[in-house]
DSSP file (Angstrom, degrees, kcal/mol; ACC not computed):
  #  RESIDUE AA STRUCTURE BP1 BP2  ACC     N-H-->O    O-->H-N    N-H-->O    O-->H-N    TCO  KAPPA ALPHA  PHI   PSI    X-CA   Y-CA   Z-CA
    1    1 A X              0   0    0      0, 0.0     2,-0.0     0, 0.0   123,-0.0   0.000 360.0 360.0 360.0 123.1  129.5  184.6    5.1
    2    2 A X        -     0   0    0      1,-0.1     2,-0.5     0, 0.0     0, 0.0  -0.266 360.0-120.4 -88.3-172.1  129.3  182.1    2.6
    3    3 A X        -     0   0    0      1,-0.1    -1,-0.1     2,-0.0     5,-0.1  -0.934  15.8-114.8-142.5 166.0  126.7  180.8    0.5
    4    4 A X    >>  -     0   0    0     -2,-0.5     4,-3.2     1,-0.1     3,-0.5   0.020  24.0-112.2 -83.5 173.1  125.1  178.0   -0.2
    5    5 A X  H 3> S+     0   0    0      1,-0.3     4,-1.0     2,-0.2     5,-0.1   0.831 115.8  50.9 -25.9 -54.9  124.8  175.6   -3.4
    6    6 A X  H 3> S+     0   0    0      2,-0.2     4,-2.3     3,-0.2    -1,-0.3   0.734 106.8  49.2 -75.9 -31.4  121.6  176.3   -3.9
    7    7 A X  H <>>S+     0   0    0     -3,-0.5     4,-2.4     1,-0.2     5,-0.7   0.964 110.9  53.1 -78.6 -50.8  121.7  180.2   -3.8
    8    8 A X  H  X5S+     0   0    0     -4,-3.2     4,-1.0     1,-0.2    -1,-0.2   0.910 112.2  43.4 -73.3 -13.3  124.5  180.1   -6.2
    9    9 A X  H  X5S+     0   0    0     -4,-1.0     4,-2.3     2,-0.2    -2,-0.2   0.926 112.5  53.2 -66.0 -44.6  122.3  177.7   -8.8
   10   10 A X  H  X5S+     0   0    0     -4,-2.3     4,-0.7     1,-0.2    -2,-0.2   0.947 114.9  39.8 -67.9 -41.8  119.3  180.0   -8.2
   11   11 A X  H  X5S+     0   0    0     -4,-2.4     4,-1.5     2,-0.3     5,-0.3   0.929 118.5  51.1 -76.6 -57.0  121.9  183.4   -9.3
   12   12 A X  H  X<S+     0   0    0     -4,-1.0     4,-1.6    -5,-0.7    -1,-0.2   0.863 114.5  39.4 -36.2 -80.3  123.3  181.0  -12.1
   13   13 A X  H  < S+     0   0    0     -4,-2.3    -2,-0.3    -5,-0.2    -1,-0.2   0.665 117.8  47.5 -43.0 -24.8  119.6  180.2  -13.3
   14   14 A X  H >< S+     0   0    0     -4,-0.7     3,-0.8    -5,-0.1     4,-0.5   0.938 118.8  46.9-101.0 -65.0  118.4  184.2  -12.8
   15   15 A X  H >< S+     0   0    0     -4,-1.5     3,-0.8     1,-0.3    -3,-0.1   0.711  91.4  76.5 -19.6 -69.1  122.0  185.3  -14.9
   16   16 A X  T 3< S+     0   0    0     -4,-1.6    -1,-0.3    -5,-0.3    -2,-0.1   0.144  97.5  43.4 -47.1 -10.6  121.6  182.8  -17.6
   17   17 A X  T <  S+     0   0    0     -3,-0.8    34,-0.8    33,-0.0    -1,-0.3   0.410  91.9 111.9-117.9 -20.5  118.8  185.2  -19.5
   18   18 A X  E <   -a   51   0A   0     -3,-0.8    34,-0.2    -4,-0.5     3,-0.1  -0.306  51.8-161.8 -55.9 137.0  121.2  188.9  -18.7
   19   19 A X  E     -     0   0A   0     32,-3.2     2,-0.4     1,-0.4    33,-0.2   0.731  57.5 -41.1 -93.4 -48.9  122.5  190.3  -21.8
   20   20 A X  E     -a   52   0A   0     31,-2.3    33,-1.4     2,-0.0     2,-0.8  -0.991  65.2 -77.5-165.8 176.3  125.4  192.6  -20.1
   21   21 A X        -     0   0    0     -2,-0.4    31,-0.1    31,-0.2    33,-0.1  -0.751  35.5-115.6-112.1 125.7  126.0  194.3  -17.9
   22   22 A X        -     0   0    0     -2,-0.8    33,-0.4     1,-0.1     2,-0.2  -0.057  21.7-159.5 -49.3 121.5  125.2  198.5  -16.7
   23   23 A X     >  -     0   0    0     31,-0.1     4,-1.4     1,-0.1     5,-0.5  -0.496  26.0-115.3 -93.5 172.6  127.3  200.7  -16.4
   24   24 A X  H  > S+     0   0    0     -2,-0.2     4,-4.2     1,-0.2    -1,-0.1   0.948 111.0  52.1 -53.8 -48.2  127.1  203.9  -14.6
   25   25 A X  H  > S+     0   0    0      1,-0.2     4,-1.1     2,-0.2     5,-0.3   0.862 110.0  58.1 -74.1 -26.8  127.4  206.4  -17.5
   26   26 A X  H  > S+     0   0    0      3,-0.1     4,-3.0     1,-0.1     5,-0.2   0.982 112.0  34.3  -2.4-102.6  124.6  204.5  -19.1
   27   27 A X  H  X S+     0   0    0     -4,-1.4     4,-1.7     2,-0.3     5,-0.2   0.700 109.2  60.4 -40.6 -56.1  122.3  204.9  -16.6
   28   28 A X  H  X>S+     0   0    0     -4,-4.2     4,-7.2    -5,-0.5     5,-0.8   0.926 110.3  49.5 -56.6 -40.5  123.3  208.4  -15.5
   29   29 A X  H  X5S+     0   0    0     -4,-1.1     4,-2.0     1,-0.3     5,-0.3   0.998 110.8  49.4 -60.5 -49.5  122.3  209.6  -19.7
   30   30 A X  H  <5S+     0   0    0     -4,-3.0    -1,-0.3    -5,-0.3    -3,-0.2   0.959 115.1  40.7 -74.5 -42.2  119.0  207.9  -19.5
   31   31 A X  H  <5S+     0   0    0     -4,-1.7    -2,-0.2    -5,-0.2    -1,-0.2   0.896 128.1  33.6 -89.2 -25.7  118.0  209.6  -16.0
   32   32 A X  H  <5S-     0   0    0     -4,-7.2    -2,-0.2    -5,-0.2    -3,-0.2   0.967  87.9-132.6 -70.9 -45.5  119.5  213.1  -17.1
   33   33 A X     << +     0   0    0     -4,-2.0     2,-0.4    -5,-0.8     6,-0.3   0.373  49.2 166.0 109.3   8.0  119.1  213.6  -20.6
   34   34 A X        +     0   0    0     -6,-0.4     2,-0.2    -5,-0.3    -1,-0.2  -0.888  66.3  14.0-141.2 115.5  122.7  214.7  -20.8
   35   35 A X  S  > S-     0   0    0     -2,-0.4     4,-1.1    -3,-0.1     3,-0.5   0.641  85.2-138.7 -84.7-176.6  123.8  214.9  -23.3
   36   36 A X  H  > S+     0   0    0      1,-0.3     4,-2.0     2,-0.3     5,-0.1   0.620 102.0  47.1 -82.7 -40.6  120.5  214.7  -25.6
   37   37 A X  H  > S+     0   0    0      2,-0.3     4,-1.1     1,-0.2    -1,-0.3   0.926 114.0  40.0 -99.8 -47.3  122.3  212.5  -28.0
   38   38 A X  H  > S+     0   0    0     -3,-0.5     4,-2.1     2,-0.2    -2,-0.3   0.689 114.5  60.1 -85.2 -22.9  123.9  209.9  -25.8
   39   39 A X  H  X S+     0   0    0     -4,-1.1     4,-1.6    -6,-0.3     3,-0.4   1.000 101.2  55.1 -70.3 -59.5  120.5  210.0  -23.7
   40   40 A X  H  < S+     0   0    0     -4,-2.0     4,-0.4     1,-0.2    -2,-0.2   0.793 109.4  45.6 -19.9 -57.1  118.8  209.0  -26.6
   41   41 A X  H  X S+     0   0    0     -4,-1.1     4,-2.6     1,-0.2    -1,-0.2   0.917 108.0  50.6 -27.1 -81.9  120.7  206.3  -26.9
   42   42 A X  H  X S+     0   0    0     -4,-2.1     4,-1.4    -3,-0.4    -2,-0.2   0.486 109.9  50.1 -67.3 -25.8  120.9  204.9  -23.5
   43   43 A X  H  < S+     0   0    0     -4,-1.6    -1,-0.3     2,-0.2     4,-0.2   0.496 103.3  60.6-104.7  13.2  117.0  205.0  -22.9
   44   44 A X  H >> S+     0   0    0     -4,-0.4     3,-0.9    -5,-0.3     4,-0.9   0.899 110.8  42.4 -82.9 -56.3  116.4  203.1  -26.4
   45   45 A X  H >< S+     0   0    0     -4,-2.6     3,-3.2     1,-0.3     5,-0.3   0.963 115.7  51.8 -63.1 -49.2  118.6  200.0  -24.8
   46   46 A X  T 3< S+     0   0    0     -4,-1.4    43,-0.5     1,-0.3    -1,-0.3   0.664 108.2  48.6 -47.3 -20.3  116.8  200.5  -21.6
   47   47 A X  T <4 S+     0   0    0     -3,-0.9    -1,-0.3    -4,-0.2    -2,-0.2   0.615 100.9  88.2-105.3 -26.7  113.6  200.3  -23.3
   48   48 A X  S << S-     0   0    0     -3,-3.2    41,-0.2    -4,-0.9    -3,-0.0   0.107  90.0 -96.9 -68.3-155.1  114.5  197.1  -25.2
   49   49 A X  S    S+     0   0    0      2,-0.1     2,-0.1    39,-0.1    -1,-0.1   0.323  77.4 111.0-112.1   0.3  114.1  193.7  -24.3
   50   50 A X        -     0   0    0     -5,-0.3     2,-0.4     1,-0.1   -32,-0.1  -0.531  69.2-124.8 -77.0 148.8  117.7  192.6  -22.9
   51   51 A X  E     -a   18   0A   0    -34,-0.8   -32,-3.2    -2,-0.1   -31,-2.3  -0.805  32.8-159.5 -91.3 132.0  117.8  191.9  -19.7
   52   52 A X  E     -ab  20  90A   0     37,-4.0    39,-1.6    -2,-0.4     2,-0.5  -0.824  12.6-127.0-114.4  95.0  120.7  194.3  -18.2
   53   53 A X  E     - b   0  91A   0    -33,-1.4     2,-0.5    -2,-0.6    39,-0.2  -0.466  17.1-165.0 -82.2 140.6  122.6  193.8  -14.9
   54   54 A X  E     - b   0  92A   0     37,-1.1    39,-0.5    -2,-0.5     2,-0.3  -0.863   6.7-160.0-117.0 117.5  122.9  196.6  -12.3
   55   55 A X    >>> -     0   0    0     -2,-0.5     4,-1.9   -33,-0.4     3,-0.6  -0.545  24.2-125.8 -77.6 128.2  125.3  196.0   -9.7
   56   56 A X  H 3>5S+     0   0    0     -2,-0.3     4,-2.1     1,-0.3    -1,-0.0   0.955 116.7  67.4 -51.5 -17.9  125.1  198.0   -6.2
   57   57 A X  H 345S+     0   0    0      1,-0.2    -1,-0.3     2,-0.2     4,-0.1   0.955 105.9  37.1 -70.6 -40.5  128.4  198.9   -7.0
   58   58 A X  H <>5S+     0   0    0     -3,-0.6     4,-0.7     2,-0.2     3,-0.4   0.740 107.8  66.4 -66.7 -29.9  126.8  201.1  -10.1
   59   59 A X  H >X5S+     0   0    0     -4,-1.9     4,-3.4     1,-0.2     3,-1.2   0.929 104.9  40.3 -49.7 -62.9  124.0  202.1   -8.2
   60   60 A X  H 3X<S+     0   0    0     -4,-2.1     4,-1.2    -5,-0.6    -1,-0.2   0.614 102.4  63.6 -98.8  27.2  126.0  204.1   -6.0
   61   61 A X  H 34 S+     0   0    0     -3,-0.4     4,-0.3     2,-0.2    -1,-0.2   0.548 109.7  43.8 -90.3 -12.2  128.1  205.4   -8.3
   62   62 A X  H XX S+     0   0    0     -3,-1.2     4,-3.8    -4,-0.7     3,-0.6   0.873 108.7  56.9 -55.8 -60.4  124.7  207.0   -9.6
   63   63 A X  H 3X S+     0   0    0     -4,-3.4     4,-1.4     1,-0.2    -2,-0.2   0.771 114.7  39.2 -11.8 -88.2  124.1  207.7   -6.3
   64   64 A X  H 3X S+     0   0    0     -4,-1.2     4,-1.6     1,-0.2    -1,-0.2   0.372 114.0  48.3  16.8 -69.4  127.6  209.7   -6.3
   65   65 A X  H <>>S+     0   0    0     -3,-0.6     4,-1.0    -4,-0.3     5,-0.7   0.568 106.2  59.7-116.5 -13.1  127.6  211.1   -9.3
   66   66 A X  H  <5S+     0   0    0     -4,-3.8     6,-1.6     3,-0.2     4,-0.4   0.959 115.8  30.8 -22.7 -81.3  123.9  212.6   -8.9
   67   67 A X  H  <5S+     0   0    0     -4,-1.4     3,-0.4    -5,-0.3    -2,-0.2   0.989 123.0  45.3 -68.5 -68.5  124.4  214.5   -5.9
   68   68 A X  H  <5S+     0   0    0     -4,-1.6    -3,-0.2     1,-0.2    -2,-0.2   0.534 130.3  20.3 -78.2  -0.9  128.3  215.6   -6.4
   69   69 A X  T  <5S+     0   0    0     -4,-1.0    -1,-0.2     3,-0.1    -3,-0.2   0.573 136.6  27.4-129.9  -1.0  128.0  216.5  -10.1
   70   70 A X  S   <S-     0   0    0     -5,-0.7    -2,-0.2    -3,-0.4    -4,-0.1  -0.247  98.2-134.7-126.6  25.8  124.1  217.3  -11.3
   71   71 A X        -     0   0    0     -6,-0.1     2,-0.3     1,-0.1    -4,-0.3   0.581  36.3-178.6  14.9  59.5  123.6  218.3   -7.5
   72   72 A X        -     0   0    0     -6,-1.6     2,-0.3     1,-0.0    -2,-0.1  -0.823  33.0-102.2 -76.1 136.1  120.3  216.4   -7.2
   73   73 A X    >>  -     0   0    0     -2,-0.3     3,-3.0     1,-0.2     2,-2.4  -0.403  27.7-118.8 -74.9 139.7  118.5  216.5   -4.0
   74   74 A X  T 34 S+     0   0    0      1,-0.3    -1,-0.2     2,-0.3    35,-0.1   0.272 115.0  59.4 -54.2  11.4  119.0  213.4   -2.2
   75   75 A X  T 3> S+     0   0    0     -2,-2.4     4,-1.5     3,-0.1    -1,-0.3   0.748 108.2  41.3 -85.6 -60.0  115.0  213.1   -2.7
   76   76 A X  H <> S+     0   0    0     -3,-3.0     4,-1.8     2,-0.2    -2,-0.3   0.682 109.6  57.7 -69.6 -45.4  115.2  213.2   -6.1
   77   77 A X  H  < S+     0   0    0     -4,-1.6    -1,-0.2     2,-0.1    -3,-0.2   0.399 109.4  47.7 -88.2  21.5  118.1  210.9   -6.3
   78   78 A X  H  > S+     0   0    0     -5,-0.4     4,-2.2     3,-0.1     5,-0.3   0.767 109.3  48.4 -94.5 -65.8  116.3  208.3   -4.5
   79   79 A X  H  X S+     0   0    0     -4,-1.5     4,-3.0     2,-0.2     3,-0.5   0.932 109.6  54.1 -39.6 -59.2  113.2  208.5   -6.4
   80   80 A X  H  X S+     0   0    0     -4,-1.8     4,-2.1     1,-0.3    -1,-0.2   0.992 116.0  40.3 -57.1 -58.9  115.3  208.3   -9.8
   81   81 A X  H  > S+     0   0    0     -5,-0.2     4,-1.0     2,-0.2    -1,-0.3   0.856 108.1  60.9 -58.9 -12.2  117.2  204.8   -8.5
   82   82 A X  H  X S+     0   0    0     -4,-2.2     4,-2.9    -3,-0.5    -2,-0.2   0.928 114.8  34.2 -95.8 -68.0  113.9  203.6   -7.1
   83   83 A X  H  < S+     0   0    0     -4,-3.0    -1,-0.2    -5,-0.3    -2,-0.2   0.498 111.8  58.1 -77.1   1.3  112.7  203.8  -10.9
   84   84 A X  H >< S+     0   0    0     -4,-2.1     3,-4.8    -5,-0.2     6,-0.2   0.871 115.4  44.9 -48.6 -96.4  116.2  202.7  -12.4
   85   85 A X  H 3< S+     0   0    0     -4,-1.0    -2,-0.2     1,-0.3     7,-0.2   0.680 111.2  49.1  -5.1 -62.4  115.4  199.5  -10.1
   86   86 A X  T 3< S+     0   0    0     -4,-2.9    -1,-0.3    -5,-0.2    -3,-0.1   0.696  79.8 116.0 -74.0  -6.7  112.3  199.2  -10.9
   87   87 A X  S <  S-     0   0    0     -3,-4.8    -3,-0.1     1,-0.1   -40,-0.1  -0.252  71.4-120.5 -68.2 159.1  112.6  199.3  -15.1
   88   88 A X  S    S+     0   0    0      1,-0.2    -1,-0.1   -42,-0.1   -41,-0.1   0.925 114.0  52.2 -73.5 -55.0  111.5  195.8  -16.7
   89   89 A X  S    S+     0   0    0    -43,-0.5   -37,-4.0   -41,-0.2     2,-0.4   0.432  93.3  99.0 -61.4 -19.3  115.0  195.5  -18.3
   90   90 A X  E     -b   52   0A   0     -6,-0.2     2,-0.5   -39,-0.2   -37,-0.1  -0.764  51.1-172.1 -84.8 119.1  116.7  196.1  -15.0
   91   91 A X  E     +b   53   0A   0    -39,-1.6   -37,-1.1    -2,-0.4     2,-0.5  -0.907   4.8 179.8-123.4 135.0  118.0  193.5  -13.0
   92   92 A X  E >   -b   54   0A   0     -2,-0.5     3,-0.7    -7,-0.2   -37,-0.1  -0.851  29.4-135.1-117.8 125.8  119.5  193.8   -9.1
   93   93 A X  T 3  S+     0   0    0    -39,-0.5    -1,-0.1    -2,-0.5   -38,-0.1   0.618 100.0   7.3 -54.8   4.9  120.8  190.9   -7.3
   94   94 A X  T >>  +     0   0    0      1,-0.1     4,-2.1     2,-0.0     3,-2.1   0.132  67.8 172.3 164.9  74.8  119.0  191.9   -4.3
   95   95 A X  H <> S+     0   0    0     -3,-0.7     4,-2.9     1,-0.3     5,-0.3   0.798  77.5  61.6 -62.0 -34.9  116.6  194.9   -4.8
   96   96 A X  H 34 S+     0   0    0      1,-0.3    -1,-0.3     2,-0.2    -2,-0.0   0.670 109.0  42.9 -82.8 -10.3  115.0  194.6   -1.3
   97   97 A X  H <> S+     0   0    0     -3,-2.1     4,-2.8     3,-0.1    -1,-0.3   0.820 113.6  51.8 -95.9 -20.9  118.3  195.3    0.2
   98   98 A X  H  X S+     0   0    0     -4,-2.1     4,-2.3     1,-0.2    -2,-0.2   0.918 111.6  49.5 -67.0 -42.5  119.2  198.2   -2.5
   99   99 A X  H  X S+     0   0    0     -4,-2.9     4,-0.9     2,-0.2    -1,-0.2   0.572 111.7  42.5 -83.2  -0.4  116.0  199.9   -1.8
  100  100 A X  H  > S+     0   0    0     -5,-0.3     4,-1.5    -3,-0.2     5,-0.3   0.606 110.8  56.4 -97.3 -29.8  116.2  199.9    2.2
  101  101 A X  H  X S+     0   0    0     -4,-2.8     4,-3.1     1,-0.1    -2,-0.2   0.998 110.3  46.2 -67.4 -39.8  120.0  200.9    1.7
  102  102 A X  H  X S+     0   0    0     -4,-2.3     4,-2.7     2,-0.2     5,-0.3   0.951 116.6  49.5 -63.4 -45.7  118.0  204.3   -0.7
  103  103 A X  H >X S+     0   0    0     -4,-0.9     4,-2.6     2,-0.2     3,-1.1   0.938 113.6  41.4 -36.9 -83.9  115.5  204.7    2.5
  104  104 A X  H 3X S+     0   0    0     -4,-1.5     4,-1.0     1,-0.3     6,-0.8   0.723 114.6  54.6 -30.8 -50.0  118.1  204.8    5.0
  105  105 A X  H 3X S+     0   0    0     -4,-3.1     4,-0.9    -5,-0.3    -1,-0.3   0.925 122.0  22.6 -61.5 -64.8  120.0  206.9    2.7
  106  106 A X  H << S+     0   0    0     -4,-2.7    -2,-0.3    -3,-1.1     3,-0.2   0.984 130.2  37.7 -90.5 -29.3  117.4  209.6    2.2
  107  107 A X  H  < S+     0   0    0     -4,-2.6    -3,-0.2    -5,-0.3    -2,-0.1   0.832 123.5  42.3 -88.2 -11.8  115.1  209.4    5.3
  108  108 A X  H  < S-     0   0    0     -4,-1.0    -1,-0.2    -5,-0.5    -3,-0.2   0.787 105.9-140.0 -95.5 -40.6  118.0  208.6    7.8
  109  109 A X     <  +     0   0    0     -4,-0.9    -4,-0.2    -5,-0.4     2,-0.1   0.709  52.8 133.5  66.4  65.5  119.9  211.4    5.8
  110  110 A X        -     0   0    0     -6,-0.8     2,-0.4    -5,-0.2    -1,-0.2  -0.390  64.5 -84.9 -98.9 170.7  123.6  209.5    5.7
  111  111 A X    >>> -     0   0    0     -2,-0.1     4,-2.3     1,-0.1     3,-1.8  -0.674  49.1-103.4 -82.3 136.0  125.9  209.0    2.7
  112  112 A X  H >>5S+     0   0    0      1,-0.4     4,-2.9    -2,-0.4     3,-1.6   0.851 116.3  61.8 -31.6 -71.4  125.2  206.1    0.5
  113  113 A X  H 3>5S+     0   0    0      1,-0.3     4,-1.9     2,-0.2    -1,-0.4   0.848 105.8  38.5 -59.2 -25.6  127.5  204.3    1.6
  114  114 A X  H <>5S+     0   0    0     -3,-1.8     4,-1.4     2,-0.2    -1,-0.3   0.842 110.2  57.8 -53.1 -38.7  126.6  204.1    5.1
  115  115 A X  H <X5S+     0   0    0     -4,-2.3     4,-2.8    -3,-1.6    -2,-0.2   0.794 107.6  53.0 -89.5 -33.7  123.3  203.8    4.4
  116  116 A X  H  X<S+     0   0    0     -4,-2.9     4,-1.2    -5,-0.6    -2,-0.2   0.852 109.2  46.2 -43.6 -47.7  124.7  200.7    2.3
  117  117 A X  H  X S+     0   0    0     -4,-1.9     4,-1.7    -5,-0.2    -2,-0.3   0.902 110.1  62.1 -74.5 -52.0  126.5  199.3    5.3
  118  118 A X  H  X S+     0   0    0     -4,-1.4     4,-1.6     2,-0.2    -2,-0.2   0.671 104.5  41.3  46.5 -77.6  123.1  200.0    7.0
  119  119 A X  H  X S+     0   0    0     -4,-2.8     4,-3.1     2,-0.2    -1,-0.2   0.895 115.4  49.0 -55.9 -63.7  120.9  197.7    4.9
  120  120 A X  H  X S+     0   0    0     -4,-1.2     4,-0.9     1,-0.2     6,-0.3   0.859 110.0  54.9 -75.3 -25.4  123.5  194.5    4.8
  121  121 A X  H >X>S+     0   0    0     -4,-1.7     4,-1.8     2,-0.2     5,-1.5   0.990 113.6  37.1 -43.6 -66.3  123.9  194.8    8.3
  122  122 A X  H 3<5S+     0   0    0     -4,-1.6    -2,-0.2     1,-0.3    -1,-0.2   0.759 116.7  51.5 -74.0 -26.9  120.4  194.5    8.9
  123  123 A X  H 3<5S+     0   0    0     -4,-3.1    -1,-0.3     1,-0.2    -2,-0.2   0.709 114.5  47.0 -69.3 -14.6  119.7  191.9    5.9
  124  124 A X  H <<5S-     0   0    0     -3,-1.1    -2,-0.2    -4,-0.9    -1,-0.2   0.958 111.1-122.9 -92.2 -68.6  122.6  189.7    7.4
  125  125 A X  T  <5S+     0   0    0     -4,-1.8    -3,-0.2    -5,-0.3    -4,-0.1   0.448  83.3 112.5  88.3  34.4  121.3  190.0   11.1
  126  126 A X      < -     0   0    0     -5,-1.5    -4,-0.1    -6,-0.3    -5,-0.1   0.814  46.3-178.0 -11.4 -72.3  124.5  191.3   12.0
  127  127 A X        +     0   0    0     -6,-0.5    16,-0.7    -9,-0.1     2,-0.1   0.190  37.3 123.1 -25.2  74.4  123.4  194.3   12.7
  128  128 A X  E     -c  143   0B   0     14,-0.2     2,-0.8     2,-0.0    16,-0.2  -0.985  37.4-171.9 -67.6 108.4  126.8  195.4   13.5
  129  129 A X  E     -c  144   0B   0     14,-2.2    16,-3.3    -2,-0.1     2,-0.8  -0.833   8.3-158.7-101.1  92.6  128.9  198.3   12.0
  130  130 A X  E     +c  145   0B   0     -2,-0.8     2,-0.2    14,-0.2    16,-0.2  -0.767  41.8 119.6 -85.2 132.8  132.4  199.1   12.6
  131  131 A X        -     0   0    0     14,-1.4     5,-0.1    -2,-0.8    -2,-0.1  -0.886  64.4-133.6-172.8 157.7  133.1  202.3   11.9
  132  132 A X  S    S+     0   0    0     -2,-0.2     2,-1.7    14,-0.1    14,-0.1   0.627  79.5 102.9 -87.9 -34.8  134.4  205.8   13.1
  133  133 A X    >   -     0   0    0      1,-0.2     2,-3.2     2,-0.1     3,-0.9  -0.320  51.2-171.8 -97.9 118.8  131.5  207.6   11.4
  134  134 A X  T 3  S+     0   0    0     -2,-1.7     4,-0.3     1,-0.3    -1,-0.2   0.299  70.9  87.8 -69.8  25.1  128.9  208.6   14.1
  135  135 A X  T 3  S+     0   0    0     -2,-3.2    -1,-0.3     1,-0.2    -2,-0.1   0.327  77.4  72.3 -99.9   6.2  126.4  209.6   11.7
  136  136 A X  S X  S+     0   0    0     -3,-0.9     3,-1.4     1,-0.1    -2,-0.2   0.715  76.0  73.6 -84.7 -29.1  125.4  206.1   11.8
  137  137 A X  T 3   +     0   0    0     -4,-0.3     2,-0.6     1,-0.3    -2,-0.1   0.889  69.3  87.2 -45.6 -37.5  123.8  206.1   15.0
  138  138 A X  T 3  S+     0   0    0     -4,-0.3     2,-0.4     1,-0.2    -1,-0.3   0.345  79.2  79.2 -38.6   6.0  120.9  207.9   13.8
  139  139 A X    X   -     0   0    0     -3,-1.4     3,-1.1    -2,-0.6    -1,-0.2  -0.603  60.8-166.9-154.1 104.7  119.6  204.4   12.9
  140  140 A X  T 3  S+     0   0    0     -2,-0.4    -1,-0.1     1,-0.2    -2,-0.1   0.376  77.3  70.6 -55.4 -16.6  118.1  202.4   15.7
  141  141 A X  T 3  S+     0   0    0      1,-0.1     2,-0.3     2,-0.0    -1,-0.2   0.745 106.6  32.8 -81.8 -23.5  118.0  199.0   13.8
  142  142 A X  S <  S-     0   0    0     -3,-1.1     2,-0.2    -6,-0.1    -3,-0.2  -0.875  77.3-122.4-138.6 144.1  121.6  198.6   13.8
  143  143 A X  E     -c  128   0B   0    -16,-0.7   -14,-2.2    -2,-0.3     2,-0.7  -0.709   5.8-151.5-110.3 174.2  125.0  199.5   16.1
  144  144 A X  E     -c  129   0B   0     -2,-0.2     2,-0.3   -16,-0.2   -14,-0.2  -0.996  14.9-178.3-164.2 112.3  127.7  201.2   15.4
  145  145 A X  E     -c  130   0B   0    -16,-3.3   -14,-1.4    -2,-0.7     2,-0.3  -0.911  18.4-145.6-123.8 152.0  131.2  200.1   17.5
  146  146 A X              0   0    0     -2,-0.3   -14,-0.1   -16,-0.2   -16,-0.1  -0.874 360.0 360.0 -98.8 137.1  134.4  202.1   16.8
  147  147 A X              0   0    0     -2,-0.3   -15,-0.1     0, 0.0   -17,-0.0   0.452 360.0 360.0 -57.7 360.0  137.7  200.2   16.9
């Protein structure tokens, strides 16, 4: 789907005040602590005044690396993006769809990415999914055709 003129000026103008952009291992230090020194670090820039963008692609590589390597419950790693998202210095090109894909994701109880596909389906008005994995069905808003 493309987009129009105006949506890319509005993302131009919204850019034009970002300082860089976040990466994952960032992001992971500041919501672990770990380690203590590089955590330190990481929540000082968070805590300044650049504006920092966070890509969905880094989001659910938190997501990711959350659960499969600090084994945090999928409760807990919602809550922790929902307040990555929300920090003053954090900016998401489209938070209202990153925070229905983390609903979907824990209450639906799907892999991130699904729950991803999940969300843009439904923001699109698609709401189509091809895919094989039938753990999408579990979520009424949207269908789920196999090839």
């Amino acid at each position: 789907m493309g987009r129009s003129a105006s949506s890319h000026a509005r993302r131009a103008r919204r850019t034009a005040t970002l300082t860089a952009f976040l990466d994952t291992n960032v992001l992971i230090r500041h919501l672990t602590g770990d380690p203590p020194d590089l955590a330190a670090r990481a929540t000082a820039v968070l805590a300044g005044s650049g504006r920092l963008l966070l890509t969905d692609l880094v989001l659910a590589e938190c997501v990711y690396v959350l659960e499969s390597y600090y084994e945090v419950e999928r409760a807990r790693v919602t809550e922790l993006m929902r307040s990555a998202i929300a920090l003053p210095t954090i900016e998401a090109l489209d938070p209202p769809t990153l925070l229905r894909a983390l609903e979907v994701y824990e209450l639906d109880r799907v892999d991130f990415a699904e729950a991803y596909l999940v969300a843009q389906a439904e923001a699109t008005g698609i709401n189509e999914v091809l895919s094989f994995d039938r753990s999408i069905d579990k979520i009424q808003s949207i269908t789920r055709r196999e090839p």
